[in-house]
C-alpha positions as CSV (number, residue, x, y, z in Angstrom):
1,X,-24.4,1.6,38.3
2,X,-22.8,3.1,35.1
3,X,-19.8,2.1,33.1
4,X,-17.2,4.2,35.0
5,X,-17.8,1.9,38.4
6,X,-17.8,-1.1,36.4
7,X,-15.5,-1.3,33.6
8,X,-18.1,-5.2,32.6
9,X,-20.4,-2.5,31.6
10,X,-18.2,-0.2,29.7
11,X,-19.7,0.2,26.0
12,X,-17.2,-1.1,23.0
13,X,-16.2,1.9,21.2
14,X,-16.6,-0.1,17.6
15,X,-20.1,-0.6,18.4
16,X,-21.0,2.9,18.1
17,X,-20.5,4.9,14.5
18,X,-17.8,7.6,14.4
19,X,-20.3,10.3,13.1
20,X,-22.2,9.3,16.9
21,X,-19.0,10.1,18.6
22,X,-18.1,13.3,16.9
23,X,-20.0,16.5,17.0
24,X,-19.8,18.2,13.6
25,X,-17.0,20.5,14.8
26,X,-15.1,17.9,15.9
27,X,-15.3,15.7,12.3
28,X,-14.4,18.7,10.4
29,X,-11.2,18.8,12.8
30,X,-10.6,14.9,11.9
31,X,-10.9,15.8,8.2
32,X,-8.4,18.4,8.5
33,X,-5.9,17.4,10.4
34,X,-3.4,14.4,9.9
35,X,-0.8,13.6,12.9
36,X,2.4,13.1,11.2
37,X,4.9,12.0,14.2
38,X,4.2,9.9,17.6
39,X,6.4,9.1,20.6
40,X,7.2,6.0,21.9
41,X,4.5,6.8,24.6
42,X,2.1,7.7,22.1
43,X,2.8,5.0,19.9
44,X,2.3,2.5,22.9
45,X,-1.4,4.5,23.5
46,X,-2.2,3.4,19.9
47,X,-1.4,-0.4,20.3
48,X,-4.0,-0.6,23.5
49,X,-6.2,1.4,21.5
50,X,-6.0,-1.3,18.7
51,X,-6.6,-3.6,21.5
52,X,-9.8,-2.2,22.4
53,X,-11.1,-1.9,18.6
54,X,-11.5,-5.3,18.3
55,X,-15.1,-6.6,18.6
56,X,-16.1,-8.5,21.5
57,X,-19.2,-8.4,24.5
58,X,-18.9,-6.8,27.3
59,X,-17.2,-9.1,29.9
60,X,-14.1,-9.9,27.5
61,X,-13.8,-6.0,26.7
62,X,-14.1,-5.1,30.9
63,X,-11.0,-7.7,31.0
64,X,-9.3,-6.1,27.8
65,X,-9.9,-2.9,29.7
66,X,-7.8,-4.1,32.9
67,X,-4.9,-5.3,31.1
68,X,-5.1,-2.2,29.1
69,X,-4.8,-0.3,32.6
70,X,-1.9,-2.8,33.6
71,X,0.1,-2.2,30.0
72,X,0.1,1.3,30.6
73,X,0.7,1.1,34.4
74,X,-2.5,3.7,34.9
75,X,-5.8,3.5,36.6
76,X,-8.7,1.9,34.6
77,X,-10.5,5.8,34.6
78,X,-7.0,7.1,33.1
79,X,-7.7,4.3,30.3
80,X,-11.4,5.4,29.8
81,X,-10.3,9.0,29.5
82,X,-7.7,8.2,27.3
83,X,-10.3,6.4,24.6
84,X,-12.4,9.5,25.2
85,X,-9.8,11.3,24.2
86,X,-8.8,9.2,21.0
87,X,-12.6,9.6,20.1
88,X,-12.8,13.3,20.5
89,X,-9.3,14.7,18.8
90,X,-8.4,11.4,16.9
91,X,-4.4,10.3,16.3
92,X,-4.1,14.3,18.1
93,X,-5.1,13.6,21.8
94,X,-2.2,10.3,21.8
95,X,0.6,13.3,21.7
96,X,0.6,14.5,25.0
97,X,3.8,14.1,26.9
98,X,4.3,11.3,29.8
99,X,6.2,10.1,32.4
100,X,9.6,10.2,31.2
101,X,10.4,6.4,32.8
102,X,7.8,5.0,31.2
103,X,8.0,1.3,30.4
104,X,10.8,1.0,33.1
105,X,11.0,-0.8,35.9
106,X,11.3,0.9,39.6
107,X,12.2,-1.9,41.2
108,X,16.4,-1.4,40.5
109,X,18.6,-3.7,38.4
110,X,19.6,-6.4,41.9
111,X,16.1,-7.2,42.2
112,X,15.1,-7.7,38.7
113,X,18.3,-9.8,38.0
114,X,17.2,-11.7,40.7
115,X,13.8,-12.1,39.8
116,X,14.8,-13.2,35.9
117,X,17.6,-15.2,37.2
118,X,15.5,-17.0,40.2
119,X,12.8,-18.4,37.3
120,X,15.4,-19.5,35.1
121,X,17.9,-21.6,37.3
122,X,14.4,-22.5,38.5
123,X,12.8,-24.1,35.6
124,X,16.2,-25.8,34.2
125,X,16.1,-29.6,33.2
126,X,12.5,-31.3,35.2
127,X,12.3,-28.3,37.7
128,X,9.8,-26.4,37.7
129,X,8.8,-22.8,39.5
130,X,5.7,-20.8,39.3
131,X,6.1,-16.7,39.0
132,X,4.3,-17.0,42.6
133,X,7.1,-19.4,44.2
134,X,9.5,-16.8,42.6
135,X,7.8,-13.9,44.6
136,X,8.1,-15.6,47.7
137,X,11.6,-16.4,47.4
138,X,12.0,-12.8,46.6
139,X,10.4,-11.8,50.1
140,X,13.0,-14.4,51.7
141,X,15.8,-12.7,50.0
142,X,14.1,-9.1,51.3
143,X,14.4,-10.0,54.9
144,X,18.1,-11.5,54.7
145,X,18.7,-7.9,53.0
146,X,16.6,-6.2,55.5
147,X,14.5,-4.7,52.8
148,X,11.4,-3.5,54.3
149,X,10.0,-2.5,50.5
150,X,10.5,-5.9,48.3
151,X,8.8,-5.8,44.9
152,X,5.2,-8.0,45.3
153,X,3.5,-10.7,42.9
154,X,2.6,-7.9,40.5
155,X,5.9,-6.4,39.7
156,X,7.3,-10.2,39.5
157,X,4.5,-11.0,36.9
158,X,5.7,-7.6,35.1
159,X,9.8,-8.6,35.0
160,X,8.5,-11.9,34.1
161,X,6.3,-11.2,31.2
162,X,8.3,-11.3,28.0
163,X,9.7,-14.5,29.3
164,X,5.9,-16.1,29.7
165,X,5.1,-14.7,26.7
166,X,8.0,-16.5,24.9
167,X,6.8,-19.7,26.3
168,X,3.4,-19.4,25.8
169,X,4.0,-19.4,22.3
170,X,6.0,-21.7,21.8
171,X,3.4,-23.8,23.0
172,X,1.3,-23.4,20.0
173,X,3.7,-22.8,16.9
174,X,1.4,-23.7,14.2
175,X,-1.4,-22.1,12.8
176,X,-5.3,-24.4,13.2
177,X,-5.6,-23.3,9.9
178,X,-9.1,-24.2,8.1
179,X,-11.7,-25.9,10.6
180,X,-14.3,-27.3,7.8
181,X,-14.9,-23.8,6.2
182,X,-13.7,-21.4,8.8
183,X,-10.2,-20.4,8.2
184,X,-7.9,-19.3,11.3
185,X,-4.6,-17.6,11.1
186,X,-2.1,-17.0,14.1
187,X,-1.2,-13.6,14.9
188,X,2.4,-12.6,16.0
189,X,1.0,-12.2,19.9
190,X,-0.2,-15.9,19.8
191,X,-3.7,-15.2,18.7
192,X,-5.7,-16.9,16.7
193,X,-8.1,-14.9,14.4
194,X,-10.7,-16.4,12.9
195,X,-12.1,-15.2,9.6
196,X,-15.7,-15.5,9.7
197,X,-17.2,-12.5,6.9
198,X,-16.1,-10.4,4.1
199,X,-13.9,-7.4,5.0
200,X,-13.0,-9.1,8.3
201,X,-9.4,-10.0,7.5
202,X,-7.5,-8.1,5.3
203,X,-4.4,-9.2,4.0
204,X,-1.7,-7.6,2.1
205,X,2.2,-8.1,0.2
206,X,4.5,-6.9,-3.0
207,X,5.8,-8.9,-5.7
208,X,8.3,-7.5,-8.3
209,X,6.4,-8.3,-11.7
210,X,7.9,-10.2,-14.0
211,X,8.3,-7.6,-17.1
212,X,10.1,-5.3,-18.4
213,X,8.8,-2.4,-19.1
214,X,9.6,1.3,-21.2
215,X,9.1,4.6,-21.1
216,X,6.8,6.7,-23.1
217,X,9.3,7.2,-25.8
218,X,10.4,3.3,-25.6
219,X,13.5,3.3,-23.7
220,X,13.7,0.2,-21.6
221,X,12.8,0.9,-17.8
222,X,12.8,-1.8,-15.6
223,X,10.2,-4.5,-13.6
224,X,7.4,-2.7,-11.4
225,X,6.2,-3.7,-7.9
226,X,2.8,-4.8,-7.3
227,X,1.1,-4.5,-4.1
228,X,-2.4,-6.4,-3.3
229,X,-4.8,-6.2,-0.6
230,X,-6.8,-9.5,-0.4
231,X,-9.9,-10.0,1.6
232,X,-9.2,-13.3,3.6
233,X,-13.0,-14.6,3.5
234,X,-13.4,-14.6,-0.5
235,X,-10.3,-14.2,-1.8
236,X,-11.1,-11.2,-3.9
237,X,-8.3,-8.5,-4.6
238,X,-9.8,-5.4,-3.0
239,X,-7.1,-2.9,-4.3
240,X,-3.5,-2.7,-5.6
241,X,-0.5,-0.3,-6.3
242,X,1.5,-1.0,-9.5
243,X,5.0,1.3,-9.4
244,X,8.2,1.8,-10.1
245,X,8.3,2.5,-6.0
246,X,10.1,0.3,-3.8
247,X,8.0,-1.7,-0.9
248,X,7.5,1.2,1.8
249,X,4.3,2.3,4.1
250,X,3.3,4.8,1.7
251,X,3.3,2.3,-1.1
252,X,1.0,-0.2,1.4
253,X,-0.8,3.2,2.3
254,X,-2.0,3.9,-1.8
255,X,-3.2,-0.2,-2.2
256,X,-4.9,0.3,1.1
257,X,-6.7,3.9,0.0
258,X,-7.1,1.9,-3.7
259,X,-9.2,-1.4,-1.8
260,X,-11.4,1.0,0.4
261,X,-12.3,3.5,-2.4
262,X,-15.5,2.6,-4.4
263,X,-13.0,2.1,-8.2
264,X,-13.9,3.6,-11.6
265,X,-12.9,3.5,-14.8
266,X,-13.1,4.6,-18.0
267,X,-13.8,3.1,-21.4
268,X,-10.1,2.6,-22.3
269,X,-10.4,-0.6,-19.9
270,X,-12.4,-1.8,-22.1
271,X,-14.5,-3.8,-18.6
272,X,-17.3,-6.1,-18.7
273,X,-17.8,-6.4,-15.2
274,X,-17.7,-4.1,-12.4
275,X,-14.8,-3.9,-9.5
276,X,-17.6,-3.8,-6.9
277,X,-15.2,-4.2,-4.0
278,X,-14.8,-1.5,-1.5
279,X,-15.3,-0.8,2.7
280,X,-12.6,-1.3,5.3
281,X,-11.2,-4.0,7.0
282,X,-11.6,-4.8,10.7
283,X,-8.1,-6.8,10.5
284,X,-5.0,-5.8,8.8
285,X,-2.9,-9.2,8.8
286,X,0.5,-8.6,7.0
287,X,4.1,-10.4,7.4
288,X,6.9,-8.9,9.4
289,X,8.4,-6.5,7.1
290,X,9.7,-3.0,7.7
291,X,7.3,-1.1,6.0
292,X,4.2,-3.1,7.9
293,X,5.8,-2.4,11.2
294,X,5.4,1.6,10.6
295,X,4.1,4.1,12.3
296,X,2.7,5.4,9.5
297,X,0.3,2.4,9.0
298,X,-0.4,2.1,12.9
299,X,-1.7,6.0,12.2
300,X,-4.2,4.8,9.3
301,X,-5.4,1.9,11.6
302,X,-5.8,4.1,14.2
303,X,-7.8,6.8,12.2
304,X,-10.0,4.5,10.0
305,X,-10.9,1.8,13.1
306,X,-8.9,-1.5,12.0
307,X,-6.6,-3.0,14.0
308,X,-3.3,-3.9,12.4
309,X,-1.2,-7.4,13.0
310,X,2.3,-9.3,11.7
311,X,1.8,-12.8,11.0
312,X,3.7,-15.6,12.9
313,X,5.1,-17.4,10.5
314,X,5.9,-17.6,6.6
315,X,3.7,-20.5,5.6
316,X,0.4,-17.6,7.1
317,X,1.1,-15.9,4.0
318,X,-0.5,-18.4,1.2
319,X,-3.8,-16.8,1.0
320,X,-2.1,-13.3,-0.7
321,X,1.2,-15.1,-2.0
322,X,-1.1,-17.8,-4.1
323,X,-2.5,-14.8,-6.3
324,X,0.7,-13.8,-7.5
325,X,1.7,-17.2,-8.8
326,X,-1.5,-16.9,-10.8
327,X,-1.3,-13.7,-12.0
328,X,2.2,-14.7,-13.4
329,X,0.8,-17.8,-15.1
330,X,-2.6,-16.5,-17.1
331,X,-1.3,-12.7,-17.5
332,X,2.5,-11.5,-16.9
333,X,3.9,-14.5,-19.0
334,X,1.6,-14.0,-22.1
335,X,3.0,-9.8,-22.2
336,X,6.3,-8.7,-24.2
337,X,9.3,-8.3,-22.3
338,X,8.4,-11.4,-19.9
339,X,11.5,-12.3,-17.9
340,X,10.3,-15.0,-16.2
341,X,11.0,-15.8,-12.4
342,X,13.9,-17.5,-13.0
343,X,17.3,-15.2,-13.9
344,X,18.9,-18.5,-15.2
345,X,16.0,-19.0,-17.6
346,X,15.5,-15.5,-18.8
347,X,14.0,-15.5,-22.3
348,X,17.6,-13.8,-24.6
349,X,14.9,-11.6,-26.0
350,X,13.0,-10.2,-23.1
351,X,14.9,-6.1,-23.5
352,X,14.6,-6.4,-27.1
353,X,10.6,-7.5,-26.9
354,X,9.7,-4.8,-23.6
355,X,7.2,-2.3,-25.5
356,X,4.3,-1.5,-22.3
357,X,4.3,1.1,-20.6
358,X,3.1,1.0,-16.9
359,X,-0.1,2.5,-17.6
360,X,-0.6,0.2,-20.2
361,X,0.6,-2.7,-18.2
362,X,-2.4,-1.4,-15.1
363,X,-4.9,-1.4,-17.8
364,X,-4.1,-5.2,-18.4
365,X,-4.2,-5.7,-15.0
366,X,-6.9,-4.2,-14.1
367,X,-9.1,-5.8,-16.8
368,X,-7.5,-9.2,-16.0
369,X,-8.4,-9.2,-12.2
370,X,-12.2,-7.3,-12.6
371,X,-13.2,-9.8,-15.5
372,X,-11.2,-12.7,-14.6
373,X,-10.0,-13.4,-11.3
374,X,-12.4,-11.7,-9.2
375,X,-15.3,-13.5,-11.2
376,X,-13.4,-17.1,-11.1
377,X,-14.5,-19.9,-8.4
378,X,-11.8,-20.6,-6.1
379,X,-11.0,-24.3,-5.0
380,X,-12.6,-23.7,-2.0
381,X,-15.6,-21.7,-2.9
382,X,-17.7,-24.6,-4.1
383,X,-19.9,-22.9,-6.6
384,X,-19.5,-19.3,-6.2
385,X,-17.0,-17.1,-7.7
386,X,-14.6,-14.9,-6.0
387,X,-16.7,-11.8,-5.8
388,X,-20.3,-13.3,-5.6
389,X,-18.9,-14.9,-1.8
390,X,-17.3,-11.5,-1.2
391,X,-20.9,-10.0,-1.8
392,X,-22.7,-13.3,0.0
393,X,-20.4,-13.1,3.0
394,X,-21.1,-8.8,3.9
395,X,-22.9,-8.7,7.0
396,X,-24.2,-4.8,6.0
397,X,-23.4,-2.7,2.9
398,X,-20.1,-1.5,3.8
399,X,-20.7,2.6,4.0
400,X,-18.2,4.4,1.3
401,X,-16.2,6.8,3.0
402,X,-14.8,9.8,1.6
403,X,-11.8,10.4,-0.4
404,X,-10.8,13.2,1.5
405,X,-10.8,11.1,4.8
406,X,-8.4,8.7,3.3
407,X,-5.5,12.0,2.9
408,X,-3.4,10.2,5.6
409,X,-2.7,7.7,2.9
410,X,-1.4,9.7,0.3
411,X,2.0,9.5,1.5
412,X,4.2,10.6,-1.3
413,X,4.7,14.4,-0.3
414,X,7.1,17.3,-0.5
415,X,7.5,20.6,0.6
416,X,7.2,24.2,-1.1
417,X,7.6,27.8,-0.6
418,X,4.0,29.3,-1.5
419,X,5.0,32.0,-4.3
420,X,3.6,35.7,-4.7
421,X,-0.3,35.1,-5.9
422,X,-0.3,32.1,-4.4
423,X,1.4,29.6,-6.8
424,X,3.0,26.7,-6.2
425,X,5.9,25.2,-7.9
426,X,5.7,21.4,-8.6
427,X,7.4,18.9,-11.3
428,X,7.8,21.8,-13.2
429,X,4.5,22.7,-13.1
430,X,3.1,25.5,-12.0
431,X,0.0,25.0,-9.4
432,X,-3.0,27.2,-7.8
433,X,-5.3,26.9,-5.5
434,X,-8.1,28.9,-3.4
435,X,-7.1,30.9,-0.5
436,X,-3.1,30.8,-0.8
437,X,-2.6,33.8,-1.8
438,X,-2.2,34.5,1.9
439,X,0.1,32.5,2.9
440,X,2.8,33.5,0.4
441,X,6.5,33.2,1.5
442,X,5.2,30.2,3.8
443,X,6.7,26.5,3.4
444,X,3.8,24.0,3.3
445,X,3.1,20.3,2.9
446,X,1.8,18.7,-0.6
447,X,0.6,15.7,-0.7
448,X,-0.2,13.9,-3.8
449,X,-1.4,10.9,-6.2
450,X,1.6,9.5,-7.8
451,X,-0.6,8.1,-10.9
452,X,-2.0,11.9,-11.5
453,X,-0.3,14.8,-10.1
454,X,-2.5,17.5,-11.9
455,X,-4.4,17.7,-8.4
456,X,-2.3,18.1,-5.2
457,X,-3.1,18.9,-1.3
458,X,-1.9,21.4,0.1
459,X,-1.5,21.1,4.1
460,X,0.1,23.2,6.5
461,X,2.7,22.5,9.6
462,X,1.8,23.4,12.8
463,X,3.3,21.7,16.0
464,X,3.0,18.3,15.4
465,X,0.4,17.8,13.0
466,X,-0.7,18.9,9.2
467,X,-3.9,21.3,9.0
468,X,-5.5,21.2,5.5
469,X,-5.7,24.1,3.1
470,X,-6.8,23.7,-0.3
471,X,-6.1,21.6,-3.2
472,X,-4.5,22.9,-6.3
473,X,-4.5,22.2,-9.9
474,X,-1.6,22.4,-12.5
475,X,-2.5,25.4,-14.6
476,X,-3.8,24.1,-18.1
477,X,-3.7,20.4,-17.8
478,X,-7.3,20.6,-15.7
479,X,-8.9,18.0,-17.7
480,X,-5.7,16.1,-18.3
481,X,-4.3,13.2,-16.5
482,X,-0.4,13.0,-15.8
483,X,1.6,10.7,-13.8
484,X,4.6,11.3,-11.5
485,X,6.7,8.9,-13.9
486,X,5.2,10.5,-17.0
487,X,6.1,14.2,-15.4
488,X,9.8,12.9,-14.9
489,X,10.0,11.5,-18.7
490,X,8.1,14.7,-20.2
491,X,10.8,17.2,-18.3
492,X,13.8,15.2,-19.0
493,X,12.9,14.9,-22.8
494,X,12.1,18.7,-23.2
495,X,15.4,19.6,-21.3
496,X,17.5,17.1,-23.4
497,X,16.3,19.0,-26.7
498,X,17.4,22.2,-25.3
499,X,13.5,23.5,-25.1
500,X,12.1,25.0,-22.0
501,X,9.9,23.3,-19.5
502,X,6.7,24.4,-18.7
503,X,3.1,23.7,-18.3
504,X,2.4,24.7,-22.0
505,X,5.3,22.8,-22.9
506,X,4.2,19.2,-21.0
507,X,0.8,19.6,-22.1
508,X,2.0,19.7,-25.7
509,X,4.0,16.4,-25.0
510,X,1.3,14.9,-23.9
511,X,-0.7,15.8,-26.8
512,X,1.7,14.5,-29.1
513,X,2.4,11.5,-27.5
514,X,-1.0,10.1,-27.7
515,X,-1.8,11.3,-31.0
516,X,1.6,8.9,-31.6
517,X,0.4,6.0,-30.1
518,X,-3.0,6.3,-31.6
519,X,-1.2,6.5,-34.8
520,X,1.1,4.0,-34.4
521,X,0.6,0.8,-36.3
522,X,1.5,-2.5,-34.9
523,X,4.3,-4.9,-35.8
524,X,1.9,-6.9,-38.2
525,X,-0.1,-4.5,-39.7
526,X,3.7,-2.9,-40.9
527,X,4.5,-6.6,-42.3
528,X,1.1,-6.1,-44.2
529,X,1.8,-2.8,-45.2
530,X,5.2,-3.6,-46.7
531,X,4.4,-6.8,-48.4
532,X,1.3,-5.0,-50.3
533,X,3.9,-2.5,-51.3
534,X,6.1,-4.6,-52.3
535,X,3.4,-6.7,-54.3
536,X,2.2,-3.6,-56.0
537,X,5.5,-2.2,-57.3
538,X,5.7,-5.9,-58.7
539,X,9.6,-6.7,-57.0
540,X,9.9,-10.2,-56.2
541,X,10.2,-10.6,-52.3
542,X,13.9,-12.5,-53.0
543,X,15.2,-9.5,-54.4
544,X,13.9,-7.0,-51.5
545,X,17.2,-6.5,-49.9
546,X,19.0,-5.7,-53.4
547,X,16.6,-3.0,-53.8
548,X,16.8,-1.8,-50.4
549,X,20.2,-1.6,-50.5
550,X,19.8,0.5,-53.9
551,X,17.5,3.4,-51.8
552,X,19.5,3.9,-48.6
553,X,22.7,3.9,-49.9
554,X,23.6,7.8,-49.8
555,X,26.5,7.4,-52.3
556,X,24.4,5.7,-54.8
557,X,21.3,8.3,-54.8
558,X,22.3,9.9,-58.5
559,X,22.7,6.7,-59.9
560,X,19.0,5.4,-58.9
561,X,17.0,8.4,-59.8
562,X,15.2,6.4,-62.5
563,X,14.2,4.1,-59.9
564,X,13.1,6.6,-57.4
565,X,10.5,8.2,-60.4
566,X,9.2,4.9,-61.4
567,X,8.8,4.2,-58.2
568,X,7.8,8.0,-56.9
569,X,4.6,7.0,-55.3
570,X,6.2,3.8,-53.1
571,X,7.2,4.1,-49.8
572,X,10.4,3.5,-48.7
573,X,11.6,1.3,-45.9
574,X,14.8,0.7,-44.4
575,X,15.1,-2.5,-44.8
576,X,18.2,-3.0,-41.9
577,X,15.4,-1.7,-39.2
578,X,13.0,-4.1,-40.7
579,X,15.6,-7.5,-40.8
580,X,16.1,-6.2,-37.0
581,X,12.6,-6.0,-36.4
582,X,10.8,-8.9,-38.0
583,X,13.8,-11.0,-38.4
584,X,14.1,-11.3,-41.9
């Protein structure tokens, strides 16, 4: 007997590696092509799917398999076929078009008033009705009507089945929480999902942090977003997106592609440990917000095998919210240009202090949650730290998957005409890439890395889905690394001095702008400098602003020119910008 004439036997599709489903022709077709819109049909396609993801033996999936068939009103062989399909083209073979009445009911609006009205009146005050003594009053109203086609038990259980699932959860409206030391959250469809190994449970959220920060040039900007991904089991922070972007799926979609990717850095971090966490979840749990609920992140569960879910209530949230707090305690309130949570209790100061930059801030960050937090012991790890549970608690090396499998969540994108000689216009930047050439006068797709833009992807639109093409570097800044926001700054400074904007141009920026901040001394070292001037040209320190007053006076320059040759070889400081600085 095989799986097809009995669905018990049917083989869980998580149980056997993607690479084993796919020929080599069909991964290179999964690489290469990202589904970028789905219909309501297709969407509802992707939720069973989910459904079917999760891991379970084979009699529980043979009954996930029949509800599957009774969701979608098909056959259970038109639910097989449509997971072969899924397996075989990916997010592509969900866009076929349906029925048209899909998710409707053909029974007409008398009967299913009747049906919804029946159980109602019927389970008022201590009565009490059963959908099955609702279907037999239905055929009793059939043959007062003379109705010879009545709707059965079935399409009663279908009319009644947002109502049952109301009740149903109401009857369990608080999470079980921790059992000894397995911790169980509630899902928004009354489940409860126990978290029982390391990148089993996912969980993710934003914060606005609580600094103020500036520009390359210093002007004052304004407080970042910070998205985590936590893994339930050990707590660790898998991943996070620091931006100037409001909470949106593409913002989720970067953390996400930041927690699976094994991370990297260089020696500016200045790291003594490693951030060793990487893999994919087999859970997505997430609140109920807009950006959570997208398409867009349905797609990326769909694609990548994890299945995505809203929590039930607030109080689920506590195992992402609680890092925040600390991370605001031990980093964020130590920085200048700290705000504080409250607005009422603002430090005056805060604007005047703000002097990081966002990539500086990230490099704090980073070194503050891969040598700190991630290598602390929570208060319910007994004696292991964050990341030695997370390692503990793998049941196999998670397998790394490639960066250019993760496209899908490099959401920021625009569109471009593809110039003669196959360039590309971005940011003021001018891009090429391999094989373009050919496609000049053609609009195309780029997708990109907000925190380094000198590399883009290029896609291509065809019906309803993006076909790769190449990727494309920014001409001259190959080595270089340049930000969206740092882009933005560059162009607007160049065109405010009148100077024109090109890649020459921001590279030179760039240049200078480190070599500035390399040079640039900090606010003691210039209180050090200026008292050993001061100490060397032998002026009392009493007597500073007299003398300061003397040498940036313009009016008063001929009368001091004794001054300035005795003193020829002293720097001079203006000593308004110092008081305003240092508070003299």
């Amino acid at each position: 007997m095989n799986s097809q004439q009995n669905p018990d036997l049917a083989v869980h599709p998580s149980a056997i590696p993607i690479e084993g489903l796919l020929g080599e022709s069909d991964i290179t077709l999964e690489k290469n092509v990202i589904a970028t819109q789905l219909s309501e049909e297709a969407q509802l396609k992707l939720e069973v799917i989910q459904s079917l993801l999760e891991p379970c033996d084979r009699t529980t999936y043979g009954q996930k398999l029949r509800e599957a068939a009774e969701k979608l009103g098909v056959s259970l062989r038109t639910v097989q076929r449509l997971v072969k399909n899924w397996e075989h083209d990916g997010l592509v073979g969900l866009t076929q078009t349906g029925r048209a009445d899909k998710g409707k009911h053909r029974i007409g609006e008398f009967w299913e008033k009747f049906i919804t009205k029946t159980y109602n009146e019927g389970n008022k005050g201590s009565k009490r009705m059963t959908p099955k003594q609702v279907a037999l009053r239905v055929e009793a109203k059939a043959r007062e009507l003379k109705d010879s086609k009545p709707p059965n038990y079935k399409t009663v259980l279908r009319v009644l089945a947002p109502i049952l699932e109301k009740q149903e959860k109401a009857k369990s409206i608080r999470s079980p929480g921790w059992r000894g030391t397995t911790l169980s959250v509630k899902t928004r469809e009354g489940k409860d999902l126990s978290v029982d190994y390391s990148n089993h449970v996912w969980q993710c959220d934003h914060t606005r942090v609580d600094v103020l920060l500036v520009d390359q040039h210093g002007e004052l900007l304004s407080r970042p977003w910070l998205t985590t991904v936590i893994d339930t089991y050990s707590r660790c922070i898998m991943g996070i997106n620091l931006g100037f972007d409001a909470p949106s799926s593409g913002v989720v979609a970067l953390a996400l592609r930041h927690a699976i990717l094994p991370k990297q850095y260089g020696f500016e971090y200045k790291l003594h440990c490693e951030w060793g966490t990487y893999g994919k979840p087999e859970h997505f749990y997430t609140d109920g917000g807009k950006d959570f609920r997208s398409n867009h992140l349905s797609q990326i569960g769909a694609q990548l095998g994890f299945v995505c879910h809203l929590r039930d209530r607030p109080s689920e949230g506590g195992v992402v919210e609680r890092p925040f707090k600390t991370l605001n305690d031990q980093l964020f309130s130590t920085l200048p240009g700290y705000t504080g949570s409250n607005v009422q209790e603002r430090p005056k100061d805060a604007e005047k202090d703000a002097r990081l930059t966002l990539r500086e801030l990230e490099q704090l960050l980073i070194r503050y949650i891969v040598d700190r937090y991630n290598q602390s012991i929570d208060a319910r790890m007994g004696d292991q730290t964050r990341f030695e549970r997370w390692e503990a608690g793998l049941p196999t090396v998670p397998v790394p998957i490639p960066e250019r499998d993760l496209d899908i969540c490099l959401m920021k994108q625009s569109r471009r005409t593809v110039q003669r000689g196959g360039c590309l216009q971005f940011q003021n930047l001018m891009y090429r890439g391999e094989y373009l050439a050919g496609y000049a006068g053609e609009t195309v797709n780029l997708r990109f890395d907000p925190r380094d833009i000198t590399t883009i992807l290029v896609y291509r639109q065809e019906n309803n889905q993006e076909v790769f093409l190449t990727r494309a570097h920014a001409q001259g800044l190959e080595t270089e690394q340049l930000a969206l926001d740092e882009a933005e700054a560059a162009s607007r400074r160049l065109r405010n001095a009148g100077k024109t904007i090109s890649n020459q141009s921001l590279l030179q920026e760039v240049v200078d702008r480190d070599a500035l901040v390399a040079t640039k001394k900090s606010r003691k070292e210039r209180q050090k400098l200026e008292q050993a001037v001061l100490r060397s040209a032998g002026v009392d320190e009493s007597k500073t602003e007299s003398l300061s007053s003397q040498v940036v006076e313009p009016d008063e320059v001929e009368s001091t020119e004794t001054v300035h040759s005795q003193y020829e070889d002293m720097e001079v400081w203006d000593y308004e910008q110092l008081r305003e600085e240092y508070g003299f």
